[in-house]
C-alpha positions in Angstrom: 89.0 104.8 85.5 89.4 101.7 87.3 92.8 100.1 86.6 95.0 97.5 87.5 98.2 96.1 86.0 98.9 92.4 85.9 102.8 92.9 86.2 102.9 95.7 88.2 102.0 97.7 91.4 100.5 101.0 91.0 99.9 103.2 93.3 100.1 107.2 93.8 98.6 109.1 90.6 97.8 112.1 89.0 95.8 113.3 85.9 95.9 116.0 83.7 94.1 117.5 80.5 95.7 118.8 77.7 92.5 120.3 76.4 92.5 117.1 73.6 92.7 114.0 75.7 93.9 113.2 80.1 96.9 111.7 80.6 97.5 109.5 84.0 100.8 109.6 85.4 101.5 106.4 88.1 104.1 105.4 89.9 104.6 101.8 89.5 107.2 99.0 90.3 107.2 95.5 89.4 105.5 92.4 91.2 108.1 90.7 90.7 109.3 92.1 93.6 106.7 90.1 95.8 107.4 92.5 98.9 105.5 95.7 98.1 107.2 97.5 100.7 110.6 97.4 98.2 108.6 99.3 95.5 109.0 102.4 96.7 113.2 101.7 95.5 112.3 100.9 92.7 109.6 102.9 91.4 109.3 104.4 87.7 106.5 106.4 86.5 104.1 105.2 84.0 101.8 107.0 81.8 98.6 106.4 80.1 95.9 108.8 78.1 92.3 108.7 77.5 89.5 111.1 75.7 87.0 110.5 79.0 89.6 110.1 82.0 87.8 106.4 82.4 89.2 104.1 79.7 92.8 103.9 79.4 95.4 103.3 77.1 99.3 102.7 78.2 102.2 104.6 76.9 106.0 104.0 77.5 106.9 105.2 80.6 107.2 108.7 81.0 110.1 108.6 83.5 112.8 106.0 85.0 115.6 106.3 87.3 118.8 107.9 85.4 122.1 106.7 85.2 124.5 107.5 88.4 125.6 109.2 89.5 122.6 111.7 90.2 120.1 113.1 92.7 117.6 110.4 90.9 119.5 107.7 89.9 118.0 105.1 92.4 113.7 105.9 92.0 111.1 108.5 90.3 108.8 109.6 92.9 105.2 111.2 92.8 105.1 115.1 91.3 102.3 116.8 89.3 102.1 117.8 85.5 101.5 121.5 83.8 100.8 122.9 80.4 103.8 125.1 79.7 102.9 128.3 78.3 104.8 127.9 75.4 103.4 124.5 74.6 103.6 121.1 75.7 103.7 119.5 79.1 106.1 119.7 81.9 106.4 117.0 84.5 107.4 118.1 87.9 108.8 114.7 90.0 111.3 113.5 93.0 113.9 112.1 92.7 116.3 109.9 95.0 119.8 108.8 95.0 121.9 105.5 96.0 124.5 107.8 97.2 122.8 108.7 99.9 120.2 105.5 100.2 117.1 107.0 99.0 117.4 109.4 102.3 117.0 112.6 100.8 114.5 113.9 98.3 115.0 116.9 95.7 112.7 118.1 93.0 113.4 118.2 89.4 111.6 118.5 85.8 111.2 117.0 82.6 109.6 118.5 79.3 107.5 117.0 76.8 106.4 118.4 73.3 104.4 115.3 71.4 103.1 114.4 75.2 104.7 111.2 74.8 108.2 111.8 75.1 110.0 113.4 78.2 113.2 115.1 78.7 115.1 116.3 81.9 115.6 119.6 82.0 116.1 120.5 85.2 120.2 121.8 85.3 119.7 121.7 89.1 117.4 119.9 91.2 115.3 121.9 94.4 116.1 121.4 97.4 114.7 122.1 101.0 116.3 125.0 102.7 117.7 124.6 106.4 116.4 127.4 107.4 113.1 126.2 107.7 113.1 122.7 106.9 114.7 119.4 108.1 117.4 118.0 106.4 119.6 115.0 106.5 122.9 113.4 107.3 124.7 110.6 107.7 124.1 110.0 111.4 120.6 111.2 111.2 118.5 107.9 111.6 115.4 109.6 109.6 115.2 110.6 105.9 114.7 114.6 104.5 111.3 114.7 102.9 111.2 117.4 100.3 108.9 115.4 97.8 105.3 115.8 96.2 105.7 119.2 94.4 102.0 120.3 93.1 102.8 123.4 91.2 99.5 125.8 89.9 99.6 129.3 88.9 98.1 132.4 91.1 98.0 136.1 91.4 101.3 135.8 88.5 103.5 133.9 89.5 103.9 130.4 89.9 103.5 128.3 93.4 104.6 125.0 94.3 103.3 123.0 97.4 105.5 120.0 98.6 106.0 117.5 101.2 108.0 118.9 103.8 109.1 118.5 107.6 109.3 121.2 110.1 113.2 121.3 111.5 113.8 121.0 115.0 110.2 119.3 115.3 109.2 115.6 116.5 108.8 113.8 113.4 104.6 112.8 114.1 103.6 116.8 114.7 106.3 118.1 111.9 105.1 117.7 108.9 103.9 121.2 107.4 103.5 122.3 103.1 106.6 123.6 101.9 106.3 126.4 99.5 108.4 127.4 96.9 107.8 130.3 93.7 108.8 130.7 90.3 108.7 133.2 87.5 109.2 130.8 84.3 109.2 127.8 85.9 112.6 127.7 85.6 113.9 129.2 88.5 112.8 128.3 91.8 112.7 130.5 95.3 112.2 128.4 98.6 110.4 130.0 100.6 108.8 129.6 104.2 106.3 126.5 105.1 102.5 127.9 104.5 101.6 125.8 107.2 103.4 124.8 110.9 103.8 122.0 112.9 100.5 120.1 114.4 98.7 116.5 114.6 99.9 115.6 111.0 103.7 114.2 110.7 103.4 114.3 107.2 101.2 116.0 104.6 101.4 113.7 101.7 101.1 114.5 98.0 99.0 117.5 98.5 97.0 119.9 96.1 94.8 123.2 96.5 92.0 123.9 94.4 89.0 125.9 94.7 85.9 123.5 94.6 82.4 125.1 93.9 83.6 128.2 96.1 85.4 126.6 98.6 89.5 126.5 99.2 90.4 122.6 99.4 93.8 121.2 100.9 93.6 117.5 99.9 96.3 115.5 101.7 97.7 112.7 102.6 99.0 110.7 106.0 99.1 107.1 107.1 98.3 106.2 111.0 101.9 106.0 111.3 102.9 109.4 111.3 99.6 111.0 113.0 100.0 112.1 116.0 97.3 110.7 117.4 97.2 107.4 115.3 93.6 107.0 113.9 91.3 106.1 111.0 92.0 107.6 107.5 94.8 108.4 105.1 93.3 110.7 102.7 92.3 114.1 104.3 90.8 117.7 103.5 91.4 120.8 105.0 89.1 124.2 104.3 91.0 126.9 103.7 90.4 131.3 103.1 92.6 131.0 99.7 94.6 128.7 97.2 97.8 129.6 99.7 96.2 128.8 102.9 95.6 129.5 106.0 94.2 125.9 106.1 92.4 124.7 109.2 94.9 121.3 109.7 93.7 120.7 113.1 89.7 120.2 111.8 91.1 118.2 108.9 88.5 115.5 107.9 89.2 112.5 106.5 87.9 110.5 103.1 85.9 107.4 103.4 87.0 104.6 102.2 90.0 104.6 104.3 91.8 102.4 102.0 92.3 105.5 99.8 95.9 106.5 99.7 97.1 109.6 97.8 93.8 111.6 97.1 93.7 114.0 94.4 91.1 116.2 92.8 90.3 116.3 89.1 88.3 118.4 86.5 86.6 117.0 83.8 86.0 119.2 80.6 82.5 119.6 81.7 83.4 120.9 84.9 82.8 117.7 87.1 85.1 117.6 90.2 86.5 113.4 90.7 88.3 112.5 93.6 91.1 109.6 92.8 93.4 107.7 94.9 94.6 104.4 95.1 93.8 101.2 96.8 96.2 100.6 99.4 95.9 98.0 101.9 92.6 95.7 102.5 92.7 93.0 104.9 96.2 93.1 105.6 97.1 93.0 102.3 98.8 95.7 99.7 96.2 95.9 96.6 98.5 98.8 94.2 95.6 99.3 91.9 93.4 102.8 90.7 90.0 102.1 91.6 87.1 104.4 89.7 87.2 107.7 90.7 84.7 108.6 93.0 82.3 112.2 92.1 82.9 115.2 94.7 79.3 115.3 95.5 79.6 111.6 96.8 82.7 111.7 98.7 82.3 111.0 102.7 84.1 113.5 104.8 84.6 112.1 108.5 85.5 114.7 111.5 87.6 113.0 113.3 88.1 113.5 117.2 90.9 114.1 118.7 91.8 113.4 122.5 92.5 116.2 125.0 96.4 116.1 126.3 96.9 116.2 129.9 
């Protein structure tokens, strides 16, 4: 699946099948840039499609920034994609705004019949709830993460894991897995984190699925928001159902550690791939999707964590 664009940076990615061909979603952002650090302002989502998830053929973007003013009018931010059960595809994204400087994140939607073509429909975008989560404001020096949605469907209804921080919390120990639930996927209800506050500031584009028996929290955090700054970015947590309870704390983490936003993938023969993308080497920011790497061949590292005084 390896791919690389010329032009462009690419970096967190998902895939799904449509039960005819798999269709990559990216987030990208032009080199043009030359600091990769400004991508993330800038970032659009591509698209590609394939009949064996390993040769790849681009598409017009599925999504760009919309005209102001609106909650996504400055970047388009990682999400997940479902089958709708009327038909076609539905892409669930975040979104940021210049009014507020890229500081907050909300969650919207964007159907597509011919799998080509996307329109918004989201009338009004998710937010996180105060109750439970932190938000933003003006003299609040850090930004309101409410990103990542992975939506799947259990037990009737349908569930959507995202990116969230604890309220009241120190940011490197308060990052949990927002939950929200839906009827039609339509109409969203926020409810309380599944997880709470530990060694993980942030729990990065993460997905659940059941793997050969076993329930898999795949996430992701940099050693800037651990808090206990150590090797790895992508992780997995083992869990009792698709909802959780997940064992955070005995989290292990991926090898390579230049793997940045894992996720899990099914081929039509039932073969579980592990994807991410190559973040930095020697210093240096690659942006590229390197070949997916089988389940059975993935390196899980326990990682040890210091007693506090």
């Amino acid at each position: 699946m390896a791919l690389t664009l010329a032009d462009h940076w690419l970096w967190d990615h998902w895939i799904t099948y449509d039960g005819e061909r798999y269709h990559l979603f990216f987030l990208r952002a032009s080199r043009a840039l030359h600091d990769p650090d400004r991508r993330h302002w800038r970032a659009g989502l591509g698209h590609a499609v394939s009949d064996d998830a390993r040769r790849w053929r681009l598409l017009p973007d599925a999504l760009v920034h919309s005209d102001g003013p609106a909650f996504d009018d400055q970047a388009i931010w990682t999400g997940c994609t479902v089958r709708r059960p009327g038909g076609g595809m539905r892409v669930f994204y975040t979104g940021i705004s210049r009014a507020e400087r890229g500081m907050v994140q909300r969650i919207g939607w964007a159907d597509s019949d011919d799998g080509v073509t996307f329109e918004r429909r989201c009338a009004h975008p998710l937010e996180a709830d105060g109750r439970w989560y932190e938000k933003w404001n003006p003299g609040y020096a850090f930004d309101e993460p409410w990103r990542d949605p992975f939506v799947f469907h259990h037990d009737g209804r349908w569930h959507m894991l995202i990116t969230a921080r604890a309220r009241g919390v120190e940011r490197t120990h308060a990052g949990v897995i927002g939950h929200a639930v839906s009827d039609d996927l339509d109409h969203w209800e926020v409810l309380p984190p599944l997880t709470g506050p530990g060694v993980f500031g942030q729990l990065e584009v993460s997905q659940s699925h059941c793997v050969q028996g076993r329930h898999l929290l795949v996430f992701s955090c940099g050693q800037d928001m651990q808090a206990q700054p150590g090797p790895g970015g992508v992780w997995v947590a083992e869990g009792e159902g698709p909802l959780g309870p997940w064992n955070i704390e005995a989290a292990r983490y991926v090898r390579p550690e230049y793997l940045y936003a894992g996720q899990l993938f099914q081929l039509r023969d039932g073969q579980w791939l592990l994807t991410g993308f190559t973040d930095m080497v020697d210093g240096v920011f690659v942006g590229s999707a390197p070949d997916p790497l089988p389940w059975g061949d993935v390196e899980l590292v326990e990682r040890t964590y210091r007693s506090t005084p």
